[in-house]
C-alpha positions as a Python dict, from the first residue, in 0.01 Angstrom:
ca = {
    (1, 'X'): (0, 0, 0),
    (2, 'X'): (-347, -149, 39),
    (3, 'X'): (-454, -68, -344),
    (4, 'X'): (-131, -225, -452),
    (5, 'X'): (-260, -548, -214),
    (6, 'X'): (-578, -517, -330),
    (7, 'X'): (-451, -488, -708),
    (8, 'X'): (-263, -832, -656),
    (9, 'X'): (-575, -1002, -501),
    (10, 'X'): (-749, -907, -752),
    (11, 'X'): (-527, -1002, -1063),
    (12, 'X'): (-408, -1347, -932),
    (13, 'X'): (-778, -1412, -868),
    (14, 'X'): (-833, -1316, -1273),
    (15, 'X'): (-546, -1551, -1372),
    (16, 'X'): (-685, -1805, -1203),
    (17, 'X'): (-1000, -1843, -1380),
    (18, 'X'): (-1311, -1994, -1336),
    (19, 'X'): (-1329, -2252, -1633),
    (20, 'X'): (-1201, -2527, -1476),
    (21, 'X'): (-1455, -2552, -1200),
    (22, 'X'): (-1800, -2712, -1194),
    (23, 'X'): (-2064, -2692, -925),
    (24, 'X'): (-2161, -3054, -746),
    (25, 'X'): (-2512, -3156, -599),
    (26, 'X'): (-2431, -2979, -257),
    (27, 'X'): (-2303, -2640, -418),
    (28, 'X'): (-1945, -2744, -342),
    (29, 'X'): (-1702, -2709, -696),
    (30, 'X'): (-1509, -2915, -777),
    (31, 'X'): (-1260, -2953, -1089),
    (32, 'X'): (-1383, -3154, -1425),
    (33, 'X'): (-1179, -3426, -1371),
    (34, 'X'): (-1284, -3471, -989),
    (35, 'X'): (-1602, -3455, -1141),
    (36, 'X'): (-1546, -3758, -1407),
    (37, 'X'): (-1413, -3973, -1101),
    (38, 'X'): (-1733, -3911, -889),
    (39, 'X'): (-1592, -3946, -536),
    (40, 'X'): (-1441, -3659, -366),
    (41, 'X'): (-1416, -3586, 2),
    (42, 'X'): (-1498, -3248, 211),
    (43, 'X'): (-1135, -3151, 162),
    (44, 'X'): (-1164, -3243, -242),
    (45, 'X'): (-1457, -3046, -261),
    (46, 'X'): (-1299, -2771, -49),
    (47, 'X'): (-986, -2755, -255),
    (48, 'X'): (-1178, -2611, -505),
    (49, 'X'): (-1376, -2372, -318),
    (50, 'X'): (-1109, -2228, -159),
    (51, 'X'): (-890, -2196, -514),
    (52, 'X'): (-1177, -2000, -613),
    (53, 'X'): (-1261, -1764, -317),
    (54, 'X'): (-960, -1790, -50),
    (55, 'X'): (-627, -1822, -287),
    (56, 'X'): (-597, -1416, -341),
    (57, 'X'): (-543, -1328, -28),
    (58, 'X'): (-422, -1631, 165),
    (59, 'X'): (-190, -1788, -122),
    (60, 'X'): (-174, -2158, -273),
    (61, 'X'): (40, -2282, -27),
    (62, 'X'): (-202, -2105, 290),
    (63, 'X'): (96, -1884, 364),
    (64, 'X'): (-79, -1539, 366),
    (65, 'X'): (61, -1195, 240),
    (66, 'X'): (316, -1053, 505),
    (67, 'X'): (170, -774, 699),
    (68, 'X'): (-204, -808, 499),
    (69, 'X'): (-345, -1116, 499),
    (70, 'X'): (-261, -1392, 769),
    (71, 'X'): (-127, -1736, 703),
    (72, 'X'): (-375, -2020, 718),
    (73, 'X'): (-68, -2281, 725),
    (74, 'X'): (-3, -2402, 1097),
    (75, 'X'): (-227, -2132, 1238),
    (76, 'X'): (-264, -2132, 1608),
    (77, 'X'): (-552, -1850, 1519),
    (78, 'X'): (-788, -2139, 1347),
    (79, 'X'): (-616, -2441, 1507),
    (80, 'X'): (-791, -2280, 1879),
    (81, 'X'): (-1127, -2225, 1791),
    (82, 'X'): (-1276, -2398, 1505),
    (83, 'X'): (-1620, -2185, 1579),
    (84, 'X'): (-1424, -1858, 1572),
    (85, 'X'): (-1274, -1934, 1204),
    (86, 'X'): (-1619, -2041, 1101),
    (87, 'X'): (-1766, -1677, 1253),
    (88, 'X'): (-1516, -1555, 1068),
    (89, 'X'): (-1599, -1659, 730),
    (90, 'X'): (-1974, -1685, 744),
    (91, 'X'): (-1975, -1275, 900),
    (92, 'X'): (-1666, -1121, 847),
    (93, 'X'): (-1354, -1020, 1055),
    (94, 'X'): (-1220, -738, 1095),
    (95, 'X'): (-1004, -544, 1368),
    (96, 'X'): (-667, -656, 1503),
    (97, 'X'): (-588, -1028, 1498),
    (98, 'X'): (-330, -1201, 1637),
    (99, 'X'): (-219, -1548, 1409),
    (100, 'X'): (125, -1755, 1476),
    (101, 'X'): (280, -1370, 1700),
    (102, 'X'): (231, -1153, 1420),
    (103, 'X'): (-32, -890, 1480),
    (104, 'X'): (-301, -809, 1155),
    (105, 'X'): (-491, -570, 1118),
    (106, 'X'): (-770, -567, 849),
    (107, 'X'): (-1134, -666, 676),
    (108, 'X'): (-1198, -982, 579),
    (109, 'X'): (-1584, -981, 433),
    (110, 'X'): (-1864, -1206, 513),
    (111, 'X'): (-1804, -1482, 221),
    (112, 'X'): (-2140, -1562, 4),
    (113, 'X'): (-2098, -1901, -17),
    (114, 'X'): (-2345, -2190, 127),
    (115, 'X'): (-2286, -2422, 433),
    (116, 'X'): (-2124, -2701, 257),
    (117, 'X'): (-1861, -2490, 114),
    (118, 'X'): (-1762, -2318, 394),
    (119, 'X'): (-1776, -2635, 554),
    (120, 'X'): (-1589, -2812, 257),
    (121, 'X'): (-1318, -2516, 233),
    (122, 'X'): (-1273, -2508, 581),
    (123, 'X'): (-1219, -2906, 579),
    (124, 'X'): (-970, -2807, 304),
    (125, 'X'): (-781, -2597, 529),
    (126, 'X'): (-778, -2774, 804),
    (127, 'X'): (-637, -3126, 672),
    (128, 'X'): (-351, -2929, 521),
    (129, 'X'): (-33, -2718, 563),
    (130, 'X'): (59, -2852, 917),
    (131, 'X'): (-307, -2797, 1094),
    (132, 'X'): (-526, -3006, 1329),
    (133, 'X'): (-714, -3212, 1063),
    (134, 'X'): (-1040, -3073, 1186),
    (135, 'X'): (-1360, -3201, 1015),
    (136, 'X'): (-1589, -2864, 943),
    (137, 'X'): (-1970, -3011, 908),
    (138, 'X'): (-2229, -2832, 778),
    (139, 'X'): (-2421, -2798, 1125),
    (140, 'X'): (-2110, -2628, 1253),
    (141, 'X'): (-2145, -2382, 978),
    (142, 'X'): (-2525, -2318, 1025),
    (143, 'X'): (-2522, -2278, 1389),
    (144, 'X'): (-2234, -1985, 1324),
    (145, 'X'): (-2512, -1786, 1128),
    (146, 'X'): (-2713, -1744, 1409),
}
């Protein structure tokens, strides 16, 4: 069951493509024509990021893959503790989780991406799909790497 996860991860990720993404002065991406209109937000910025590196597992729409990978859509798991999502993508998660009274169990890795796009993704997540409209800054991000 987890290759055939694993399989889908990987081939939505390959349909998706790269080619439509550029990188912006603070290692954020954004899409070409954000990039013609020169004004983009965290959440802009973060749209992008996470199409790149989050959409596999946790869908377009943030709703997760039943009994794999949790929803990010009205999650009380990131809506508590804006630190412990951060944690979680800057060094990983893995063990049991509990998100919106369904239990998960699995690895999430460490993500290799810079402050502002965690920060920018996380922004991203946050102003959409019914959570609290948190602001992620890049000084949250940094103090979670210590």
């Amino acid at each position: 069951m987890k290759k055939y996860v694993l399989a889908i991860a990987i081939i939505a990720l390959v349909l998706q493509g790269f080619s439509t993404l550029s990188k912006d002065k603070n290692d954020g991406y954004i899409t070409k024509k954000e990039a013609k209109k020169g004004v983009y937000s965290g959440a802009d910025k973060g749209k992008s990021v996470y199409n790149q590196t989050c959409v596999a597992c946790h869908q377009a729409t943030g709703s997760g893959i039943p009994g794999a990978f949790p929803p990010l859509a009205k999650s009380d798991y990131l809506n508590k503790d804006v630190n412990r999502a951060i944690k979680g993508v800057v060094k990983g998660l893995s063990g049991a989780i509990t998100v919106n009274g369904k239990k998960f169990n699995g690895n999430m890795p460490a993500q290799a991406l810079s402050d502002a796009q965690i920060a920018d993704a996380l922004t991203y997540v946050y102003a959409n799909w019914g959570n609290n409209k948190t602001v992620v800054t890049t000084a949250m991000v940094k103090a979670q790497r210590k």
